[in-house]
Structure formats: structure tokens, C-alpha cells
N, C-alpha and C positions, 0 to 999 in steps of 0.2 A: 504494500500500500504506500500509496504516494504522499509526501507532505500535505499535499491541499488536501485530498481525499480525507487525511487520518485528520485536519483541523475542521473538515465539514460533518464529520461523523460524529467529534467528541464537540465539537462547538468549541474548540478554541481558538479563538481572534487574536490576528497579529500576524504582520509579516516583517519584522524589525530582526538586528541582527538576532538579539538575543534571544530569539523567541525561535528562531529558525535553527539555530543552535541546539536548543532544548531537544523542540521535535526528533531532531534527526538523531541525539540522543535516545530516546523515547524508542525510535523504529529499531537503532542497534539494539539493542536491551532485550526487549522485549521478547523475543525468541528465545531467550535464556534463561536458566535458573539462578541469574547472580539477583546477590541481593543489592536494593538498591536503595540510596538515601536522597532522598528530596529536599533540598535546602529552598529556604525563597522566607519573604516577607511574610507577617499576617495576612490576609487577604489575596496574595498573589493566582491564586487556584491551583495548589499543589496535590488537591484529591484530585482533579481532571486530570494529571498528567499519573497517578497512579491507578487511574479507572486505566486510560489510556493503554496502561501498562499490560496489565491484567488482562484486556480485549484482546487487546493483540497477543497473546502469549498462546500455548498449549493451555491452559488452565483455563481459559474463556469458558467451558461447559461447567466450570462447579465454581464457589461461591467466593466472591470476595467480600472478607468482613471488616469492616472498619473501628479503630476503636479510636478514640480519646482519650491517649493517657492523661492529661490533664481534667479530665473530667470526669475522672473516676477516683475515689477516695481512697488514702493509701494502703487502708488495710483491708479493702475490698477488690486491686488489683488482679494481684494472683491467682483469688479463685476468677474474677472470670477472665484471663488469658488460661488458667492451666483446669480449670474446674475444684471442684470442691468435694467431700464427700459428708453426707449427713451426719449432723452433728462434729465439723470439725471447728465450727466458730459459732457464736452467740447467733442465732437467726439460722443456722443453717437447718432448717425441718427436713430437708430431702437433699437427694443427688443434685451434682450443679453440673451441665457441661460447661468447659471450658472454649474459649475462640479456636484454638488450635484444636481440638477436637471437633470441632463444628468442620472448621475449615479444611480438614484431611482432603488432600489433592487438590486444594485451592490456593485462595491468597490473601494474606493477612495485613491490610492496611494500619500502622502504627503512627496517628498522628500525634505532633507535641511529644517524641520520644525522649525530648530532653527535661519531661516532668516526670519521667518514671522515675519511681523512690531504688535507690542503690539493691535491697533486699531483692526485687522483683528483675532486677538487671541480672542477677547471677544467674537464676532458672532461666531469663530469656535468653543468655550463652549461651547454657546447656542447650537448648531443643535447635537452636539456630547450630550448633554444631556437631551434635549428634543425632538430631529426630526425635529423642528420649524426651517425656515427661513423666511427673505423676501431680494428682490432684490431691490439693491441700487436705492431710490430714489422711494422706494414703502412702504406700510405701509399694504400691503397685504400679512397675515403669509401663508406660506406653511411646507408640511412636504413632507420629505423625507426616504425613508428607506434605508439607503448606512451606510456599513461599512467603517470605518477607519484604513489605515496601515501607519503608519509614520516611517519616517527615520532622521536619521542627525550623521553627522560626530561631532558635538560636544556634550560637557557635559554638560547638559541640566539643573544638578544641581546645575554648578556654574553659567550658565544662570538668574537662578532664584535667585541670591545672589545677582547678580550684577544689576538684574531688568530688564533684556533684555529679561525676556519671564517671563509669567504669573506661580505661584508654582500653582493655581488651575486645569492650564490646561495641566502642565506637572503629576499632579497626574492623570488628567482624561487619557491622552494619554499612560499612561506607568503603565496602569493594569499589560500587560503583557511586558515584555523585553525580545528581541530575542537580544544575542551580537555574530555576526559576526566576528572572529578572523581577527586581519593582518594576511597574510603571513610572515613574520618575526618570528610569533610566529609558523606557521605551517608548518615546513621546507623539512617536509617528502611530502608532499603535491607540492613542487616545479615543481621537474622532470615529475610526472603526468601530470599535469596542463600542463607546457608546451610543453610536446609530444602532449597532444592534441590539441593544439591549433596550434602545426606545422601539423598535421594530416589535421586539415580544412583547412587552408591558403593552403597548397599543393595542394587539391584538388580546391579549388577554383581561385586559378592562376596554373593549368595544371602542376604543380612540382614535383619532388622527395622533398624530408626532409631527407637536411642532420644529420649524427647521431653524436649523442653526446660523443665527448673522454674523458675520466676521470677526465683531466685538467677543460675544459669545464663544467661537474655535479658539480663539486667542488665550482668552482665559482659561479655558479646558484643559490647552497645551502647555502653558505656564507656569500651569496646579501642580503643586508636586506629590497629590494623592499622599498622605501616612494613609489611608487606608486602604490603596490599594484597589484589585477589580472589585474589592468587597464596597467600596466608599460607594466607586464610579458607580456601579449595579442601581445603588440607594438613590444615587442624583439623577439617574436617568428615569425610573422609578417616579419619584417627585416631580421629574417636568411632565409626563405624564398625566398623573392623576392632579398636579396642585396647580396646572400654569394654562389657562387656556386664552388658548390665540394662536394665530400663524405662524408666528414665529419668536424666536427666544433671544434676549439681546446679551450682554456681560452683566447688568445691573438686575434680568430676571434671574442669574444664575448665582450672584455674591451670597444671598442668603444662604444656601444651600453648602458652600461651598468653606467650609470649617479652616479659620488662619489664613483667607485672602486677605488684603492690603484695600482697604475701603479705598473712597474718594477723596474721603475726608482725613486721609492718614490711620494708623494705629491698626489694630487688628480686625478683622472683618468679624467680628461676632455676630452669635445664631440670634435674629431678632426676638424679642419678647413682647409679641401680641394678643391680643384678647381672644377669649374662648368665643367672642360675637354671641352668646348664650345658644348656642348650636350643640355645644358637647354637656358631659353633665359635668357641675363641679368640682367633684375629687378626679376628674380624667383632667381639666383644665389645669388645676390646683401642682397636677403629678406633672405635667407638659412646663410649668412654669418653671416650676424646682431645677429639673432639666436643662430648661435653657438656661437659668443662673449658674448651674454649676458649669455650665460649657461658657460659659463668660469669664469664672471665676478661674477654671483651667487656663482658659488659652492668655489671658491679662498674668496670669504668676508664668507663663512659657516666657513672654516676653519680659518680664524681669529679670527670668534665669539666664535666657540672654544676655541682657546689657551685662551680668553679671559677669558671663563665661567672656564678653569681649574686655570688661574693664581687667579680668585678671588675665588676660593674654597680652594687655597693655605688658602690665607689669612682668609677667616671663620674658616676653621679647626684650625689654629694655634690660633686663637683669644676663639674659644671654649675649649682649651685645656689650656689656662691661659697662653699662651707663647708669643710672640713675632711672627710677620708674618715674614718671610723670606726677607733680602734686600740683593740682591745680587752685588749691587755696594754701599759702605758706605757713597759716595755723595752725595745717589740720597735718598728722601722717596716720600713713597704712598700715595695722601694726597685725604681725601673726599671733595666733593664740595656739597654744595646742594645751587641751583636756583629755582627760580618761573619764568614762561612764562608767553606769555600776559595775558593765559586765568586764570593764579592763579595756575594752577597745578605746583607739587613741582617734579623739575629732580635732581636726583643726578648722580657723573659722578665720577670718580678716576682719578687722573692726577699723573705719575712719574715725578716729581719736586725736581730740583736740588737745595741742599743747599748752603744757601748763608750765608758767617760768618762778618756783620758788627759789628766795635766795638761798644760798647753801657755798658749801666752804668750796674751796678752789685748789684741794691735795692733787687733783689733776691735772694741773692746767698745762705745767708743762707736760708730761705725757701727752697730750692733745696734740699742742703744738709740734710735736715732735711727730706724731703719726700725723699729721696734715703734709709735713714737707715730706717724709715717707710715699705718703699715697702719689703728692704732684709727681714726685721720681720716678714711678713704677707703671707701666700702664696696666701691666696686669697682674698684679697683688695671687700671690697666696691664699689657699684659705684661711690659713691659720690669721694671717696680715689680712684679711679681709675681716675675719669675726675680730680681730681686735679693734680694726678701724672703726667700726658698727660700735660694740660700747661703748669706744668715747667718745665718740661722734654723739650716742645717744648723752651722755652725762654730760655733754657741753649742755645739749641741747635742751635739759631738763636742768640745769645748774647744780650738778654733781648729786642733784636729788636719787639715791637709790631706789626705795620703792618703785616713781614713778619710771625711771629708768627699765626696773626689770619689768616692769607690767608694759611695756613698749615694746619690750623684748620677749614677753611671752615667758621669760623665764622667773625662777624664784628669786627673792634676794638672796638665800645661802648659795645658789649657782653663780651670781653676779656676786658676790664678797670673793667666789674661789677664784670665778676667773681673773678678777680684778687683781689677785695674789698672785695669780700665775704670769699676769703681767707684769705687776712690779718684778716679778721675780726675775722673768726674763731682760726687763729693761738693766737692773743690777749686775745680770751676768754682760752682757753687752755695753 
């Protein structure tokens, strides 16, 4: 079967690189028994290309089952991938079959495989490399012949860094790698996609589809979808059922369209309009909520923004041996770093106003001394750099310690040592 043929059959749109990529992935595979891992965004449609899979294989006549690790509870995994036997857990009244038992001679779709709990990883080794199972609370092996298609929105590699999924069983499952592009990266692919999908919705709620004005393609193609064929599906969906007229412009499509760039600047937020007393109360009441919290979302993204750009200020200027930018010469930038109850270490940056108490002046030459230091060197030491930074701060605070070490995130007994380890070395020198 031919690329267009196998995209008219499964419905999947697109003719971009990375989509033709995929596909042609898809065709080699699929006549095989390797196992295969599906990588791609939320929303991407990585069950279509494991339906896909499955169609086209020898196992098209028996059953392919799909599970959601992620949406299945962690001490109720097991029995249903491997089955149960009565009375082996609280609730269990009778026999359970398990997926792999269901699926003998088929194909077991694993989406979200990067939420399976570590316990349920080990027995999915096991059958994935030998066929053997048995069913929770049995010690009677069976075998199975079912193929494996796995999916997940995450990276599987720093999973196994961090210890949150087994490296034996990410090498077993990731023979082969199918990677599903975003939309973001396949932007010719957009306007397709969603003609078609205004094409079915039309025909399925009795409509025309209205057409797209130039305004309108523009914006579509500009979107950078986070959510993907799943978002696009919903907006096509919506012009549909919510927009009637001939045609759609860019200003009928902003509402719809979650983190556009209004007219009027700032975030394009979901509007918050009246129920017109059409719906009943608590469905209005529940609609409203909604739209506040998607206001309340996307206004703290652009905060965490400005935030992630002010502190890239500051790394580039610090990588470049210079100075970070203060743009009020009252205020500095001071790191903090904490421990919580559980021992884990937070740091935090606080703009903190200087305060000039008077205070004794045992440093001053020290200062003086690391000032013509620093002019001479373009690029200082660390050790010559964290000294520079104390006195610099103790100028800066008039040899006030507290305020000094609270500027430095550090203690006073840390700022009393190193300040000894200074004179210390100033005396050897």
C-alpha cells in the first residue's frame, strides 16, 4: 500500500516532511514483529499511526487493545495487563483476564508508557521477552503471542536518568522509534487538517463550512497549537457549530484560539460572556469558572516568561565576564538558596533594596586592594571572583555583616569564615 492510499484509509492529513517520514516508517514496520515506540506531543494522533500499524500487519484479523497507563491506578495495573485470580486483592470476587491474555495473537497498544509504576515495568520485561506471564496472585506461567506498540509524550531517556522507568525496558521497547511531529513544526499541514475536519463536523451536525479569509489562514498558520491535532479538531468543531456566516475572518477565530496576541496587545484570553439565560445556571456558573481559570493560566505563563527572559539577562551577562544589568542603582539581585522540610534545596532571586548603615571600615583597604586587583585581570579566578563579591558587597552595605550575608544568600558564620580566610590569605601575601 501506497503512502496516499494508507493516509486515505486511516485519515491521516498531511503531506509535510515530517509526516511523510513517519508514514513511510509506518509501511516498513508494519510487516514485522518488532516492537515499536511512538514518541510525539499530546495531541499529535499517535493511536492513528499504531491503528495504522496493527492494519497493516499479519495480526489485522485478531484484536488490538489499547490501554492507558496513565489512567489506570497503580495498584490496579497489573491485574488488568496480566489478569488477576479471585481473591488475590480486596475486590477481586472472580477471575480477571488480563490484556495480554485477551490479546493472544494480536496487538497491545500501551499509551502514556512513561506513567507505568516501576513494579508493573518488571513483569512487562518479562512477557515482552519471553511470552511468559502469570496472573496476580497465581504462580501458574502462561504464554502469550501479542505484539507490543507503545506511546508516550515524554523522554523516556531522561526517565531512565532520573529512575522513573526501567533503561532495560526502555531499550526493549524502543527497537524501533516512530517520532510523530507537532504541528508547530508542520505548518503547511495546518489549513489541510482543518478543512477536513470542518468537512466532517459539517456533515455531521447538517452544516455548511464556513470559508477561510486570508486574515483567518494566516492566523491558523502562525498558531503554534500546544495542543496539537487535538486543539485544531476543537476549533474546527467550534467554527462549525458556534460561527455562522460565509465566511471566517482572524478576529472570528482569536476567541477560540488559547495564547494568541490580541489587537490590543497582551494575551488573547478565552472571553467571559453571559449565559444570555439560554443554559441553566450551574452549566453557566461551571462555563464561567473555566474561563477564569484559562485567564488566570495563560496571564501567570506570561509572567513566567518575563521571568525566564529577565534571568537569561542575567546568565548571558555573567557568561560574558560582565556585570548583569540593574536598572534602578538602589535596588540588587540577590540569590537565596533554602532547604524545605523534606531537605530539598530551593533557590529563589529577590530584587532587594539597598540599605547604607554606618559601620566600621576594618575593610577598606582590603577593598581597595581587590578593586585595582579586579581592573588588572580580565578574567579573575573563582576563588578572586567570590572574594571580589564580599567586598564589593561590604562596601556596598558599609561593612554591615548581616545585611551583607542576607545579599549573599549566605549565613553570617559562613561570611565571618570566609572573611578569615581572606585576611588570612591577604597576610600570607
Amino acid at each position: 500500500m501506497d503512502r496516499q492510499a494508507m493516509q486515505e484509509r486511516f485519515g491521516i492529513v498531511g503531506q509535510s516532511a515530517g509526516m511523510r517520514q513517519a508514514l513511510d516508517r509506518v509501511r516498513q514496520v508494519a510487516g514485522t514483529e518488532i516492537t515499536v515506540l511512538v514518541q510525539g506531543e499530546s495531541g499529535v494522533g499517535k493511536e492513528l499511526f499504531a491503528q495504522a500499524i496493527h492494519q497493516l500487519s499479519g495480526r489485522r484479523h485478531k484484536s488490538l487493545l489499547i490501554m492507558n497507563c496513565g489512567a489506570i491506578p497503580e495498584g490496579l495495573i497489573e491485574s488488568e495487563l496480566f489478569g488477576a485470580e479471585k481473591g488475590a486483592y480486596t475486590g477481586a470476587v472472580e477471575r480477571r483476564t488480563g490484556y495480554f491474555e485477551e490479546a493472544d495473537g494480536g496487538t497491545i497498544f500501551l499509551d502514556e508508557i512513561g506513567e507505568m509504576p516501576l513494579t508493573a515495568q518488571v513483569r512487562l520485561l518479562r512477557v515482552l521477552e519471553t511470552g511468559e506471564f502469570s496472573r496476580v496472585g497465581s504462580t501458574n506461567v502462561m504464554k502469550s503471542d501479542v505484539r507490543v506498540i507503545a506511546a508516550t509524550n515524554k523522554d523516556l531517556g531522561r526517565e531512565v536518568e532520573a529512575g522513573r522507568f526501567r533503561e532495560d525496558l526502555y531499550y526493549r521497547l524502543s527497537t524501533v522509534i516512530l517520532h510523530v511531529p507537532p504541528l508547530r513544526d508542520r505548518r503547511d499541514d495546518v489549513l489541510p487538517i482543518f478543512e477536513h475536519f470542518q468537512h466532517r463536523f459539517a456533515q455531521r451536525y447538517n452544516s455548511s463550512a464556513p470559508a477561510l479569509d486570508s486574515s483567518a489562514r494566516e492566523l491558523l498558520v502562525r498558531y503554534r497549537w500546544p495542543g496539537n491535532i487535538r486543539e485544531l479538531r476543537n476549533v474546527a468543531e467550534q467554527t462549525i457549530v458556534l460561527l455562522k456566516g460565509t465566511s471566517i475572518n482572524a478576529d472570528d477565530l482569536r476567541p477560540y484560539l488559547r495564547g494568541v496576541l490580541s489587537p490590543g496587545g497582551g494575551l488573547g484570553l478565552v472571553p467571559v460572556g453571559s449565559s444570555g439565560g439560554t443554559s441553566a445556571d450551574d452549566e453557566a456558573t461551571g462555563a464561567r469558572e473555566r474561563e477564569l481559570i484559562y485567564r488566570a493560566l495563560l496571564e501567570l505563563r506570561g509572567e513566567v516568561k518575563d521571568l525566564k527572559d529577565q534571568i537569561g539577562i542575567l546568565v548571558s551577562a555573567a557568561s560574558r565576564g560582565g556585570s548583569p544589568p540593574v536598572q534602578d542603582p538602589g535596588r540588587l539581585l540577590v540569590m537565596h538558596e533554602n532547604r524545605d522540610e523534606s531537605g530539598r534545596r530551593e533557590s529563589f532571586i529577590e530584587d532587594a533594596p539597598y540599605e547604607y548603615d554606618a559601620g566600621p571600615e576594618e575593610y577598606a583597604s582590603l577593598i581597595e586592594d581587590d578593586e585595582e586587583t579586579a581592573a588588572s585581570n580580565d578574567l579573575p579566578t573563582l576563588e578572586d571572583a567570590e572574594r571580589t563579591l564580599i567586598l564589593s558587597a561590604l562596601k556596598r552595605f558599609e561593612n554591615n555583616r548581616r545585611q551583607t550575608a542576607e545579599a549573599l544568600g549566605i549565613s553570617e558564620r559562613t561570611l565571618y569564615r570566609k572573611l578569615k580566610d581572606i585576611e588570612a590569605s591577604e597576610s600570607v601575601d
